[in-house]
C-alpha positions in Angstrom: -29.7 -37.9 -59.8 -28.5 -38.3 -56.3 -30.7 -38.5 -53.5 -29.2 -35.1 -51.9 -30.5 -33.6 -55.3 -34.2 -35.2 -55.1 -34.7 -33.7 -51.7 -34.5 -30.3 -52.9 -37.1 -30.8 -55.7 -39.9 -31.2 -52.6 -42.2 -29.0 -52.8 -42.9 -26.7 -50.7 -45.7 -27.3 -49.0 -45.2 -30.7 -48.7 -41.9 -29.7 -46.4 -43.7 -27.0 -44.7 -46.0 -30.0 -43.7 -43.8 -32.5 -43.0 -41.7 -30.2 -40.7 -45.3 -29.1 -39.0 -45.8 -33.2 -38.0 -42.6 -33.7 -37.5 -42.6 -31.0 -34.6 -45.9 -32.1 -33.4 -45.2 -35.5 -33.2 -42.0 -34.8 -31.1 -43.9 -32.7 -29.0 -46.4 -35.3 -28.1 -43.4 -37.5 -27.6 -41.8 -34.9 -25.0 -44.9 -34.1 -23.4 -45.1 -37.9 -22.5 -42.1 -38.5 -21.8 -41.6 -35.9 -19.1 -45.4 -37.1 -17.3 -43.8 -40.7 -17.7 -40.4 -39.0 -16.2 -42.6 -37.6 -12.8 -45.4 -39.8 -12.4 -44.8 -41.7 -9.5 -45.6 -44.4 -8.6 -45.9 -46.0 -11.3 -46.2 -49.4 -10.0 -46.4 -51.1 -6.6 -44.3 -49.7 -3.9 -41.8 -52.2 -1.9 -41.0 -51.6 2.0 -38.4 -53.5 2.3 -37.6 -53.8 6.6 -34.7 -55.3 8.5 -37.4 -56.7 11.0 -39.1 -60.1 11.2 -43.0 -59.9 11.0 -44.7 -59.2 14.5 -41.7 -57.6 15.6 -41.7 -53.9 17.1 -40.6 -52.3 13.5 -43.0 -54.7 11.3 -46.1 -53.7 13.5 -45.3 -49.8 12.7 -45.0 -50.9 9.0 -48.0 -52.5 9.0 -50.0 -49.8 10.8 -49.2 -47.5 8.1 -49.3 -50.2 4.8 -53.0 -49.2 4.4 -52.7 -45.5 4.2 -49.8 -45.1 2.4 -51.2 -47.2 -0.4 -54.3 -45.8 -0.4 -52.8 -42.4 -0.8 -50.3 -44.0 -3.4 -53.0 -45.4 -5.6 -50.9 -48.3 -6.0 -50.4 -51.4 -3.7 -47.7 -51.2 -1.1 -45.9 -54.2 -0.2 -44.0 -54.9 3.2 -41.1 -57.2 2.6 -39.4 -58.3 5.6 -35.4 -59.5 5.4 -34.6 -59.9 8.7 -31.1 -61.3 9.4 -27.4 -60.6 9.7 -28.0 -57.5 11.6 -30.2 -55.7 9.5 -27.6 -56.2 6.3 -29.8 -58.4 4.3 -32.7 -55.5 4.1 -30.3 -52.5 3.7 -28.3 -53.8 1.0 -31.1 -54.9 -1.1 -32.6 -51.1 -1.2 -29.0 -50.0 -1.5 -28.4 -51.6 -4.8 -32.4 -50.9 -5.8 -33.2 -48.2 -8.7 -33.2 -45.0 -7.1 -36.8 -44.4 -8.5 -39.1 -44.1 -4.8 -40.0 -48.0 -6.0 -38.1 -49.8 -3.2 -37.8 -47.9 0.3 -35.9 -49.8 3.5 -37.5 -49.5 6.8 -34.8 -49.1 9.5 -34.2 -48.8 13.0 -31.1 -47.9 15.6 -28.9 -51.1 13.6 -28.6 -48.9 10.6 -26.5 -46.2 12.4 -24.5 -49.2 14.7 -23.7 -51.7 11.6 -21.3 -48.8 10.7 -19.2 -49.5 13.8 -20.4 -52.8 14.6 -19.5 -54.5 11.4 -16.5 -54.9 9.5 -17.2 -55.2 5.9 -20.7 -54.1 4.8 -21.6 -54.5 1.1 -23.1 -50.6 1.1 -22.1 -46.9 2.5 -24.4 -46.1 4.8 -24.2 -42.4 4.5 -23.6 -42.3 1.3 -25.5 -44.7 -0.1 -29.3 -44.0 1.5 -31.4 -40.8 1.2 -33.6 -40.4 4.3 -37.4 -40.1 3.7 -38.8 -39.4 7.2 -38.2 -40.7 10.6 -41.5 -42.1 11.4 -41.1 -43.1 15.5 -39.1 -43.2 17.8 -39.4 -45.2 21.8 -37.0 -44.8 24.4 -35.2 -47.7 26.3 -36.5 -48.6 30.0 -33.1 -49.4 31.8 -34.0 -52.3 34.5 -33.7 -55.2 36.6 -35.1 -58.6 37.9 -37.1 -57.8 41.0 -34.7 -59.8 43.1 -32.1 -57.4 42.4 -31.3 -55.4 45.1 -31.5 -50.8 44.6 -34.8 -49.0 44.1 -32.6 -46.2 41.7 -30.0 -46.4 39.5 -27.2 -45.0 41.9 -28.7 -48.1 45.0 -28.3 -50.2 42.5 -25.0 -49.6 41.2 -23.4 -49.5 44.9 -24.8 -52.7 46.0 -23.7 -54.2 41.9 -20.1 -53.1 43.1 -20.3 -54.9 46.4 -20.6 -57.9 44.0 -17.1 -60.0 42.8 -16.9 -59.3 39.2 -18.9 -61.2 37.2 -21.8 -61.7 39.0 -24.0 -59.9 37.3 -25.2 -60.8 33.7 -27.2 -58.3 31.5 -29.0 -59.7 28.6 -29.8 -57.8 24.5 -30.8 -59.2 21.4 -27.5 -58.9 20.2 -24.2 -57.3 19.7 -24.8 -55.0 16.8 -27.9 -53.6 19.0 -28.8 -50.2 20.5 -30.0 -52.4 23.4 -26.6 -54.2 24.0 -24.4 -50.5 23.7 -26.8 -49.0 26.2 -26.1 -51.7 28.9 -22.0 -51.9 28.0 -21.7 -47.6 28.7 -23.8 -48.0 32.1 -22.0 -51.5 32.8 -18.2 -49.5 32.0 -18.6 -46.0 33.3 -20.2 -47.5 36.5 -17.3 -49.8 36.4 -19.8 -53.1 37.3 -18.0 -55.4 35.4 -21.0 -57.0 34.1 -21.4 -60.0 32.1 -23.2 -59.5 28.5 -25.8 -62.4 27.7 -26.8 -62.0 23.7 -30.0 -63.5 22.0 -31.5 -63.2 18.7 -34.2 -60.7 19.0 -35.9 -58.8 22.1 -38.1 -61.5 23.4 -35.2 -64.1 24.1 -33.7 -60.9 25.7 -37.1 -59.9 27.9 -37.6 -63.5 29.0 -34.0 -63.7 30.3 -34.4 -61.2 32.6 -37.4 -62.2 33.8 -36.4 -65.6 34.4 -33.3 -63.8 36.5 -30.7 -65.9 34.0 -30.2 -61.8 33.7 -30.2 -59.2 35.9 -29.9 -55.9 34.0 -31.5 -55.2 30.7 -31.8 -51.8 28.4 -34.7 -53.0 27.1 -37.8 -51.2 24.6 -40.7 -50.1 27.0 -43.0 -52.0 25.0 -41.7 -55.4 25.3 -40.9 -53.8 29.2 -44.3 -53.0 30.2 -46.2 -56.0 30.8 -43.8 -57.5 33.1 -43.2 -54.2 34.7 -46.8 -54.2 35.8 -46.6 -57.4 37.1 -43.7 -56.7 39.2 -41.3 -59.2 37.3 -38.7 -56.5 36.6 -38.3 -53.0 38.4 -36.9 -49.7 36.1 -34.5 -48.0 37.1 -34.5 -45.3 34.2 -35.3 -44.4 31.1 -33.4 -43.4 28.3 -35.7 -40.6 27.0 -35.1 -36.9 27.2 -38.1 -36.6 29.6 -39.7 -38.7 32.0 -42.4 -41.7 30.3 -46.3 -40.4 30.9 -46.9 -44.4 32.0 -43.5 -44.2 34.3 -43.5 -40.7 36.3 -41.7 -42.1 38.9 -39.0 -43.4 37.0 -36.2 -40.8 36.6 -34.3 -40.5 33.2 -30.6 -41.5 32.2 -29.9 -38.0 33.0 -31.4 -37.5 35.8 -30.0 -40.7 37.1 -26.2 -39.3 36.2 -25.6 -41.0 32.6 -26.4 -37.9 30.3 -24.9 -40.2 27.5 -27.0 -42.7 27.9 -29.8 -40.6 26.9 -31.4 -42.4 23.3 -34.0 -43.6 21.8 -34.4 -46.4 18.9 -36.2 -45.0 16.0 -38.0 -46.2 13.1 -37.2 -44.3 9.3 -37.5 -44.8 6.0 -34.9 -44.5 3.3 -34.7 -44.7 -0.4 -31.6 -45.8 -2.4 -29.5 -41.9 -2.2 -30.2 -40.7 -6.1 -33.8 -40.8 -5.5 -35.0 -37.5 -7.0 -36.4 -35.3 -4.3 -39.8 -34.7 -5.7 -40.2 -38.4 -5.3 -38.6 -38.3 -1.4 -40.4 -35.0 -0.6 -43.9 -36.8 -2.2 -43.4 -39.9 -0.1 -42.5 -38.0 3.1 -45.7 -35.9 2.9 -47.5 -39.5 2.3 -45.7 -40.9 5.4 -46.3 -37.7 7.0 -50.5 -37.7 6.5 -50.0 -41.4 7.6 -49.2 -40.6 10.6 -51.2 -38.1 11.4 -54.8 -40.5 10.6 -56.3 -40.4 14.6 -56.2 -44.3 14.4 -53.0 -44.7 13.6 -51.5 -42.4 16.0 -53.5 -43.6 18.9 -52.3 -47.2 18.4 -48.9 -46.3 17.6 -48.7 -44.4 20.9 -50.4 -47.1 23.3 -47.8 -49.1 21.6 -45.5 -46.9 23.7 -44.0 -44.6 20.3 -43.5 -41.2 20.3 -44.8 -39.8 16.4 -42.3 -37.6 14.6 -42.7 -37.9 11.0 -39.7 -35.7 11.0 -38.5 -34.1 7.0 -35.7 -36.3 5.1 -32.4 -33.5 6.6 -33.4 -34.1 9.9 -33.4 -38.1 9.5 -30.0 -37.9 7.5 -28.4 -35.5 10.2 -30.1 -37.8 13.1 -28.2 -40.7 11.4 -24.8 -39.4 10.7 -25.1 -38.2 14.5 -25.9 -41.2 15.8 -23.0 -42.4 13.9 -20.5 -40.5 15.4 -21.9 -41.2 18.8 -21.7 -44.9 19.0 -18.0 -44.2 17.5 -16.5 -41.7 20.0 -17.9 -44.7 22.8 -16.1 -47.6 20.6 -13.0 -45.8 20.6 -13.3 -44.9 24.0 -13.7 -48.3 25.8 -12.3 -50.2 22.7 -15.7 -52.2 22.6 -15.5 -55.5 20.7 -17.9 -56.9 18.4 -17.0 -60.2 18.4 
């Protein structure tokens, strides 16, 4: 007898029970495979950040680590890859499982490698899903104290009274927002300045406070403490509004460089097919984060403004940003060199 023909001999009941644990088990088996599907996290959480530790972006990391994981119930881990512009970091959460399990902290580099850099081993648009952008600071446009103009437009006509050349202004690199700042005062004002680069912000600060630079566009919080002292003296800022600490000081705006108005921002990304229960889940994490009173009283004597803003409005602030710095490349056919 073949086997076909055995099978129909079962009885009865024994099929009807069979079938009856055969649909249970599956079931069971769909049942956990759907909570295995949306339970996240399921393991330890990397941040992976384009900064170096103790600088501005790893200290906002760090401020939030505690929280997040807490609210997680699983550890969260701040790796930092600082190097080649922020490349290192980005493609590393480009290339991750888009599962919520690796996130990339970035800052103003993400929407200027775009333009700045030639060949970059990801999309940026395409290949990053915004989660939240967390802070942002404005830049403090200055100058060494030696440096003659108590405003931007005194300062400018006694900079054009200068031979070319003469002046140097100092960033912590070409692929910065810091460094595209001082280039569209330095070529609209047609001041023909000289462009110092360094490896990070402090190089940059101590630069212009030792007068081997003049002119900086500079983050208020490395800024501040020689401002107090009288080392340097702003000349704007690059905010929408005035700074609470700097009423005095005008903005880009009001200073006649509307264009100039920026700020750098901190915001976290996943890798872009990241379901968006897991995004909107670790925006509302990020979100409650921020709002903890500690937390947002050091972040703001650290001199950032909160946001916490929801993933669209950090994708559309990027691909904005994009275009920006773009229009400004074209325009004045900036080399990155």
């Amino acid at each position: 007898m073949k086997k076909s023909d055995r099978k129909c001999h079962r009885s009865p009941v024994a099929g009807a029970a069979l079938a009856a644990a055969l649909l249970t088990g599956f079931a069971g088996l769909g049942v956990s495979e759907g909570r295995a599907q949306t339970a996240y996290p399921s393991r330890p959480v990397t941040l992976v950040t384009v900064t170096a530790p103790g600088d501005p972006g790893d200290v906002v990391a760090r401020l939030v680590q505690p929280k997040i994981a807490e609210r997680l119930g699983h550890p969260f881990l701040i790796d930092n890859r600082a190097g080649a512009s922020g490349q290192i970091a980005s493609n590393l959460v480009a290339k991750a499982p888009p599962d919520g399990h690796t996130l990339l902290l970035g800052s103003s580099g993400h929407t200027i490698n775009p333009i700045a850099l030639k060949k970059l081993p990801y999309d940026t648009l395409r290949d990053f899903a915004g989660v939240s952008l967390l802070v942002r600071q404005p830049l403090v446009v200055a100058v060494h104290a030696s440096v003659k103009g108590a405003n931007m437009r005194e300062f400018i006509e006694a900079a054009k009274a200068l031979p070319p050349g003469t002046l140097n202004f100092s960033s912590p690199g070409l692929s910065s927002l810091n460094y595209l700042i001082a280039e569209q005062i330095s070529r609209r004002a047609g001041l023909g300045m000289v462009h110092l680069p360094f490896k990070g912000g402090s190089p940059a600060i101590q630069a212009l406070v030792a007068n081997q630079a003049q002119f900086a566009a500079l983050f208020y919080s490395i800024m501040r403490p020689h401002i107090a002292a009288g080392r340097i003296r702003p000349l704007a800022v690059t905010s929408a509004n005035r700074l609470r600490d700097l009423p005095e000081v005008p903005t880009v705006a009001e200073s006649g460089f509307p264009e100039s108005e920026v700020t750098n921002f901190i915001g976290i990304f996943a890798p872009a097919a990241t379901p968006a229960a897991v995004i909107a889940r670790l925006q509302g994490e990020f979100g409650n984060a921020l709002a903890d009173a500690e937390v947002r009283s050091r972040l703001m004597n650290a001199g950032w403004e909160v946001v916490g803003s929801p993933p669209q409005e950090l994708d559309r602030f990027v691909a904005t940003e994009i275009a920006r710095w773009e229009k400004f490349v074209r325009e004045f056919n900036i080399r990155f060199e």
